[in-house]
C-alpha positions, 0 to 999 in steps of 0.5 A: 138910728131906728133903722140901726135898731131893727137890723141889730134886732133881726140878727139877733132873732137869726142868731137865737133861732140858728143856736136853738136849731143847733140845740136841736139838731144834737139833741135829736141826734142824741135821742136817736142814738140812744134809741138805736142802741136799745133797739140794737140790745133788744134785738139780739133774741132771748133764745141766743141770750139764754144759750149763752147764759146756760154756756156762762152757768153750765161752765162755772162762768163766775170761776172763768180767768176773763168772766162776763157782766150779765148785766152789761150788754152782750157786745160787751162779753168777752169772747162774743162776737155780734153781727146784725144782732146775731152771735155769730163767734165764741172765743173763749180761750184758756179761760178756765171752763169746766164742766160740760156744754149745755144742750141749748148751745145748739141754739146758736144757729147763726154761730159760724166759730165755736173756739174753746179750746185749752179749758177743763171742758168734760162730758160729750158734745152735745148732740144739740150741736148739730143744728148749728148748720152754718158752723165753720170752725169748731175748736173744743181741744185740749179739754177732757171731753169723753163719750163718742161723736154726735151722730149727726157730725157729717149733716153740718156740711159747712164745716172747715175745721175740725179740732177735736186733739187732746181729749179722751174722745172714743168710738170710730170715725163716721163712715160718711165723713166724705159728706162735709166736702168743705172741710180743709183741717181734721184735727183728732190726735190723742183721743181714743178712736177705734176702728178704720179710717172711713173709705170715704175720706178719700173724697175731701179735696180741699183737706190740707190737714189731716191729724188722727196718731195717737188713737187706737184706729186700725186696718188698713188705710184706705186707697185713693189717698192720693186723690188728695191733692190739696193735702199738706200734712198726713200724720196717723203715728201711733195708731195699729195700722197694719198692711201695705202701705198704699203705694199712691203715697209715693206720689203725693209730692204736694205733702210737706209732712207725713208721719207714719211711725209706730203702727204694723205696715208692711214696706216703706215709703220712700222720702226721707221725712217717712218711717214707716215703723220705728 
């Protein structure tokens, strides 16, 4: 009996101590869950906090159809993607934006999309935008935004999409364009640019997409079009080119569409998807 005692005793001292050890071991975990989610919150920098915050305010944020609790974490906003603690992606589509973009959305440095499109966003671009060096998408159609391009467009030389259609956009196209190699859509259409299609276009051969009718451009189109092999679709409708049609169109069988219709060529283009004045 005494030794029946002893051994009961001891395994209820195992038993206690392997229960407080559990107990322990969640409580312990669940302290440093919590302290990684704080962490996490206070590592997202208040320059990127205030950029978005100017975003929220500069575009009536409280009228937004889907807005933000500024006082709830910023993983938790609508349209914003995180990554290591870094904005990397704005999505806010047809979601109601008005006003114009505030400077210090060019504070996002690490922003790799930039989506808006089909809001009531007015004003120009900000020239601010152009320090977001690592930006691959930048969708800001169907908005009425006006003015001409920032100066510094072709520096941001990871661009792949450029979506700039339905807007009140004026001014010619950068002559440098040529420089964003990476670019693969130019998406301008309905806008108001002038001038000539940069020479320098001719040089982009990952583009697959490139939209500009419905715009005021003129001149002839540039030779070497042909030297864009990757090239899917060629829509300039709508516009004042004049001339001769560079014959090397005849030979880019990779395209899928071309639209030339309403502007002042001389000669045609052969295929039946192409007229080259209606």
């Amino acid at each position: 009996m005494r030794m029946y005692f002893v051994l009961n005793s001891t395994n209820q001292i195992i038993r206690l101590t392997i229960q407080k050890s559990t107990i322990m071991t969640k409580i312990t975990s669940l302290l440093l869950l919590i302290l990684l989610n704080t962490v996490a919150i206070a590592q997202v920098s208040t320059q990127e906090k205030q950029a978005l915050l100017d975003l929220h305010k500069a575009t009536n944020g409280n009228s937004w159809n889907t807005t933000w609790n500024l006082d709830a974490d910023i993983a938790t906003w609508e349209g914003i993607t995180l990554f290591r603690d870094k904005v990397i992606a704005i999505q806010l589509v047809d979601n109601n934006l008005s006003g114009n973009l505030p400077e210090s959305l060019g504070n996002l440095v690490h922003l790799k999309s930039l989506n808006l499109y089909k809001n009531n966003i007015s004003g120009r671009l900000p020239e601010t935008i152009t320090k977001i060096k690592g930006l691959k998408v930048l969708n800001v159609s169907f908005n009425q935004l006006t003015g001409e391009l920032p100066s510094e467009l072709t520096s941001m030389a990871n661009l792949e999409y450029i979506d700039l259609f339905f807007n009140q956009l004026e001014g010619a196209l950068p002559q440098n364009i040529g420089n964003l190699k990476k670019l693969r859509r130019l998406s301008i259409y309905s806008n108001n640019f002038s001038g000539q299609l940069p020479a320098s276009i001719t040089t982009l051969e990952d583009l697959r997409d490139l939209q500009v009718s419905s715009n005021d451009l003129n001149g002839e189109l540039p030779q070497g079009l042909e030297a864009l092999t990757s090239l899917k679709r060629l829509s300039i409708f709508d516009n004042n080119f004049s001339g001769i049609i560079p014959e090397g169109i005849n030979n880019m069988n990779q395209l899928e569409e071309l639209t030339m219709a309403s502007n002042n060529f001389n000669g045609n283009v052969s295929g039946e998807a192409v007229a080259a004045n209606d």
